[in-house]
C-alpha positions as MATLAB code, in Angstrom:
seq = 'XXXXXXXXXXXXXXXXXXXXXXXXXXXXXXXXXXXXXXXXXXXXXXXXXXXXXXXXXXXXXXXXXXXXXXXXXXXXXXXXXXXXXXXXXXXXXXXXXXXXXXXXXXXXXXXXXXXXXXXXXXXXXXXXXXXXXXXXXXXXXXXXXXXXXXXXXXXXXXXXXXXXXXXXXXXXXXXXXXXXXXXXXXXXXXXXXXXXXXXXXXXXXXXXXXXXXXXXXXXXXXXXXXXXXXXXXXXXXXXXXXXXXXXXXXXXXXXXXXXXXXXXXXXXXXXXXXXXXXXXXX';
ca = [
    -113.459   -6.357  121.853;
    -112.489   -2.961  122.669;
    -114.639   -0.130  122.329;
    -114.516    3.905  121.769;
    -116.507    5.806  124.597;
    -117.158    9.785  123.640;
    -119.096   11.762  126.342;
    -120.754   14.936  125.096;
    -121.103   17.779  127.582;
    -122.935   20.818  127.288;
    -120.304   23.664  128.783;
    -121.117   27.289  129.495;
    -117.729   28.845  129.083;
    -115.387   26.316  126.163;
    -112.067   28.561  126.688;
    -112.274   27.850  130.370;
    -113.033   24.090  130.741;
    -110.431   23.630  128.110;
    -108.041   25.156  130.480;
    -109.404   23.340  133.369;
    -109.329   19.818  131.749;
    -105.842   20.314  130.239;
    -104.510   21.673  134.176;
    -105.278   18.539  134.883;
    -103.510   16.749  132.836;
    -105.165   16.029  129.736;
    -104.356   15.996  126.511;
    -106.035   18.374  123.847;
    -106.918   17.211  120.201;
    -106.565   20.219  118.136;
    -107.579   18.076  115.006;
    -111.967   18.147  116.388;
    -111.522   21.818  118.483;
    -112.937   25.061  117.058;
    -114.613   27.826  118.635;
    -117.524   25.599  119.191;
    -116.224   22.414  120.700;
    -113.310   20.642  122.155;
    -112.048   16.946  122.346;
    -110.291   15.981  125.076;
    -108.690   12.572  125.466;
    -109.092   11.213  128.593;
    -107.559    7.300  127.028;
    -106.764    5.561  124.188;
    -110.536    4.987  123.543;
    -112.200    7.197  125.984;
    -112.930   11.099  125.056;
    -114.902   13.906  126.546;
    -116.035   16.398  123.969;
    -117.083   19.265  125.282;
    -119.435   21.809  123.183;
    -121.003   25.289  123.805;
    -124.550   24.755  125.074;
    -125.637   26.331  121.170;
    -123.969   23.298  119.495;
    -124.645   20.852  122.025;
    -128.376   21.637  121.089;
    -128.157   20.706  117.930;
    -128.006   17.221  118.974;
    -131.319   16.980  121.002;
    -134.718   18.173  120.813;
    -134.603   18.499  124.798;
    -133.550   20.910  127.025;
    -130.160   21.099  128.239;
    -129.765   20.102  131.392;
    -128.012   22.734  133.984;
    -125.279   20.585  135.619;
    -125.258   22.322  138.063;
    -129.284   20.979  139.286;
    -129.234   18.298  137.169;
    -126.815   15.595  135.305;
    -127.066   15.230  131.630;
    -124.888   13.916  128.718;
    -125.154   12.395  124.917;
    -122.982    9.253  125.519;
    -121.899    8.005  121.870;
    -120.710    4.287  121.171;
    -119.012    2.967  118.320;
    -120.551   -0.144  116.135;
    -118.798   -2.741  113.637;
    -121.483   -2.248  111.752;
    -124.736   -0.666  110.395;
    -126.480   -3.625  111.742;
    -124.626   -3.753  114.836;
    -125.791   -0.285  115.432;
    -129.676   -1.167  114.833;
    -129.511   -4.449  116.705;
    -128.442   -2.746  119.894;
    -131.145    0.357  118.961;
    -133.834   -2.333  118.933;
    -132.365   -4.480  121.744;
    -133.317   -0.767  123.852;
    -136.646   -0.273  122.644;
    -137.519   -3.755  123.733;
    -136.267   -3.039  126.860;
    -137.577   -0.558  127.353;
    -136.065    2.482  126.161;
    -137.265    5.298  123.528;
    -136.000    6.463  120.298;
    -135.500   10.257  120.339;
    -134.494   10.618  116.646;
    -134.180    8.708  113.339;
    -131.590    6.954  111.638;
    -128.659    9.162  109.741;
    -126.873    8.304  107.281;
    -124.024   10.332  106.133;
    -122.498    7.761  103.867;
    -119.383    7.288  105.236;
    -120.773    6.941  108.650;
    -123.991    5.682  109.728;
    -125.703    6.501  113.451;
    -128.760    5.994  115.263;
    -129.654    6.545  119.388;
    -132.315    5.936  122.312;
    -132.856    6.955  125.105;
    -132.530    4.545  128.895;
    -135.864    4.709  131.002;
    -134.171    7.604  132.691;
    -133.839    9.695  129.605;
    -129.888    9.617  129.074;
    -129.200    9.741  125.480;
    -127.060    7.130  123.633;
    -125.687    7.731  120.218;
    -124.641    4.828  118.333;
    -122.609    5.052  115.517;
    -120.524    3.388  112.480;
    -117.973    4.193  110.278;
    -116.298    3.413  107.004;
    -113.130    5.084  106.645;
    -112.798    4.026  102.909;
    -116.075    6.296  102.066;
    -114.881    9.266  103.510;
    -114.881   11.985  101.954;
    -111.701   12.844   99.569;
    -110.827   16.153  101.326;
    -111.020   14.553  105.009;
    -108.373   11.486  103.347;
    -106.342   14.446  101.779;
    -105.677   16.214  104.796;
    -105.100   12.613  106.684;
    -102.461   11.532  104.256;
    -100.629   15.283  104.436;
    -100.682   14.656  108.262;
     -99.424   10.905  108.092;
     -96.302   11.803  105.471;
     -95.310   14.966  107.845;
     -91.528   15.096  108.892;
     -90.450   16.818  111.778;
     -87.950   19.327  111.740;
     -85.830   20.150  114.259;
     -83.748   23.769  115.276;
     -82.641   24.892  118.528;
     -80.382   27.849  119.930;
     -77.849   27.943  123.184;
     -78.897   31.643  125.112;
     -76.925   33.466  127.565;
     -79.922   33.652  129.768;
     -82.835   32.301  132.318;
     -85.732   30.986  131.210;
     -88.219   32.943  133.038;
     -86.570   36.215  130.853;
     -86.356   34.222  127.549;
     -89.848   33.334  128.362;
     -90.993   36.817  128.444;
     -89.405   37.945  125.037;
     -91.105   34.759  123.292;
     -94.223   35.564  124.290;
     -95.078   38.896  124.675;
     -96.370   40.842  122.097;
     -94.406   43.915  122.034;
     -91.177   41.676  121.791;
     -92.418   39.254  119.409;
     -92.392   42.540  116.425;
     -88.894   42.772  117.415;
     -86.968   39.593  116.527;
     -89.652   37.333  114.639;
     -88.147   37.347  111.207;
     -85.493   35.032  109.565;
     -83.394   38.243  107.147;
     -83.664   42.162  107.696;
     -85.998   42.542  104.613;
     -88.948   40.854  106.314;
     -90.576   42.150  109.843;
     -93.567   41.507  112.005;
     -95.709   44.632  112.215;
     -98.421   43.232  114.378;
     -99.002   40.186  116.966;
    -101.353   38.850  118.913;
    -101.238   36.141  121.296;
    -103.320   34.646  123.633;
    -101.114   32.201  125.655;
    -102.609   29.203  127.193;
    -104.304   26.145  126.032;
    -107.481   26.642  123.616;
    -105.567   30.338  123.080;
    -104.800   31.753  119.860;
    -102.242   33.651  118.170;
    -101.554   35.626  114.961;
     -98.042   37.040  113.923;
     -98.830   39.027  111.047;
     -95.390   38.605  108.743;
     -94.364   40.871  105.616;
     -91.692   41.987  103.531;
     -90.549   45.702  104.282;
     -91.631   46.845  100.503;
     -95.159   45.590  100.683;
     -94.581   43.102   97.786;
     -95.688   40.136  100.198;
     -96.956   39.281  103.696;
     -98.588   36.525  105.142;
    -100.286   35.423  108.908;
     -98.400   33.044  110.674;
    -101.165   32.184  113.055;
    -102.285   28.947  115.039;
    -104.026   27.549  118.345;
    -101.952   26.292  121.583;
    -102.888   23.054  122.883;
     -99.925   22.829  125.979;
     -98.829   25.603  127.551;
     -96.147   25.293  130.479;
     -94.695   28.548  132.082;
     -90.995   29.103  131.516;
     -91.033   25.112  130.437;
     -92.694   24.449  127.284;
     -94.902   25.634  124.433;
     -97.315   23.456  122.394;
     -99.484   24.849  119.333;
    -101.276   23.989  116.294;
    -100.720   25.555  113.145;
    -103.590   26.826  110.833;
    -102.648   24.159  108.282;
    -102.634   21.348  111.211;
     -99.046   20.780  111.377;
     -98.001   20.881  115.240;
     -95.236   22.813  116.628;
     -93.180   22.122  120.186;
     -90.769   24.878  121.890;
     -89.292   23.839  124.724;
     -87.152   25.772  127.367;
     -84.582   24.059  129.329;
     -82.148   25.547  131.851;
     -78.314   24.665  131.564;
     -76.732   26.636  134.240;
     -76.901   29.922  133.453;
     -77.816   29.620  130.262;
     -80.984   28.133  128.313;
     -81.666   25.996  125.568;
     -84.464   26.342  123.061;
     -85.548   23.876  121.018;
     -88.470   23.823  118.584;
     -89.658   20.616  116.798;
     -92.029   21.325  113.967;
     -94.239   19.400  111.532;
     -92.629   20.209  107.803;
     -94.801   21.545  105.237;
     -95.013   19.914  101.457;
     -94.495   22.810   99.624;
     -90.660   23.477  100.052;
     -87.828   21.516  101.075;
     -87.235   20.358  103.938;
     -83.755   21.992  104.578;
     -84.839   25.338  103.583;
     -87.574   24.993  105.868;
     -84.929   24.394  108.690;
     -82.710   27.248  107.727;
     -86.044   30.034  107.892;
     -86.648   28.384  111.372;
     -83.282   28.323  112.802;
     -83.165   31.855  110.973;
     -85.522   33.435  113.016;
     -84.490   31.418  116.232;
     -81.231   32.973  115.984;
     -82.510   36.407  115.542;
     -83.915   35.502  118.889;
     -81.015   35.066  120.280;
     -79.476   38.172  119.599;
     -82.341   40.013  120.877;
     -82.546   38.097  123.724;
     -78.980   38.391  124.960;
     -78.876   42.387  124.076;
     -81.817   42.772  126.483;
     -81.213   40.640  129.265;
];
């Protein structure tokens, strides 16, 4: 029977192991990554999560290990079963091993660990999606039912220049609204994987305004942009040469609270306010 392998590792610096693990070629899962940790899929069943040293000692009552001198890591299993999860607990201590905690139970998941005869911690754990919690199942469903929308825009230039006017800043005030009566007075954008960015958006009178702001999880040069929106919905901009010209096209996760075509007319709004600053300043 197959089996779900996460390996916890203490990291000094989170922004820059992010961007070393994803230049290698794996995949970031927005869904467990905050300032204080980040998942990384390394298979279908195997994930690395990586977690400031602060976090990562909230987990043990030992001191973390410098990997640099020394190898250390909280290896976590997953169980069928609350007993499951104590018979292989007890199997260790007969053999053994040493419990470094107790039992927790969080209701909708249950976990214990030990400890091998060389002091590696093992977390084993169970869970029952059908007891968790109604706001984690909310957010779950929203993500499930998601449609994604699709705009894109034929540009009268290269790539690399397109590239620059999507990203930077300065530009980014210039073109990033759908109809003259709404602007972007402010942006910030920090662009690579684990990055964030916040587009502040309001109407010209003041009467609304609202940050359009998110998290990338892919970022490509001249290629292809991946992000995460604040609300979880995930966004794709890609960048592809024809001739002299370049296509853009964005995929995006639809929201609930307004139809799905008016969402695609705001998007392919402001994507063709791109293009009209983009081919007046190449």
């Amino acid at each position: 029977m197959a089996k779900k392998f996460f390996v916890n590792l203490p990291v000094k610096d989170l922004k820059k192991s992010i961007e070393f693990f994803t230049g290698i070629g794996f995949t970031l899962n927005p869904l467990f990554t905050d300032d204080n940790a980040a998942c990384i899929i390394i298979s279908e069943n195997i994930f690395a999560m990586l977690l400031t040293e602060k976090t990562f000692g909230n987990f043990t009552k030992k001191e973390i290990a410098d990997a640099a001198k020394t190898t250390e890591v909280l290896m976590s299993i997953d169980a069928e079963s609350r007993e499951e999860v104590n018979k292989l607990v007890e199997a260790a201590k007969a053999a053994g091993g040493t419990l470094y905690s107790d039992a927790a139970d969080y209701g909708w998941m249950y976990l214990h660990g030990f400890a091998d005869p060389d002091g590696h911690q093992w977390e084993v754990f169970c869970m029952d999606e059908s007891k968790m919690p109604e706001e984690m199942i909310r957010k779950g469903k929203e993500n499930e039912n998601r449609i994604s929308i699709v705009v894109e825009t034929l540009i009268n230039a290269p790539a690399d220049k397109l590239w620059e006017l999507w990203t930077e800043p300065e530009h980014i005030t210039k073109w990033n609204n759908a109809s003259d009566d709404w602007h972007t007075p402010r942006a910030e954008n920090d662009l690579r994987a684990g990055g964030k960015f916040l587009w502040r958006m309001e109407a010209r009178d003041g009467s609304a305004g609202f940050d359009f702001e998110g998290t990338y999880t892919n970022v490509k040069p001249n290629e292809r942009i991946e992000y995460v929106l604040a609300d979880g919905r995930k966004v794709k901009i890609e960048f592809n040469q024809e001739g002299n010209k370049c296509r853009i096209t964005e995929t995006f996760d639809a929201e609930n609270s307004n139809p799905a075509e008016m969402q695609k007319k705001g998007w392919q709004s402001i994507l063709d306010n791109f293009k009209k600053y983009a081919e007046k300043s190449v």
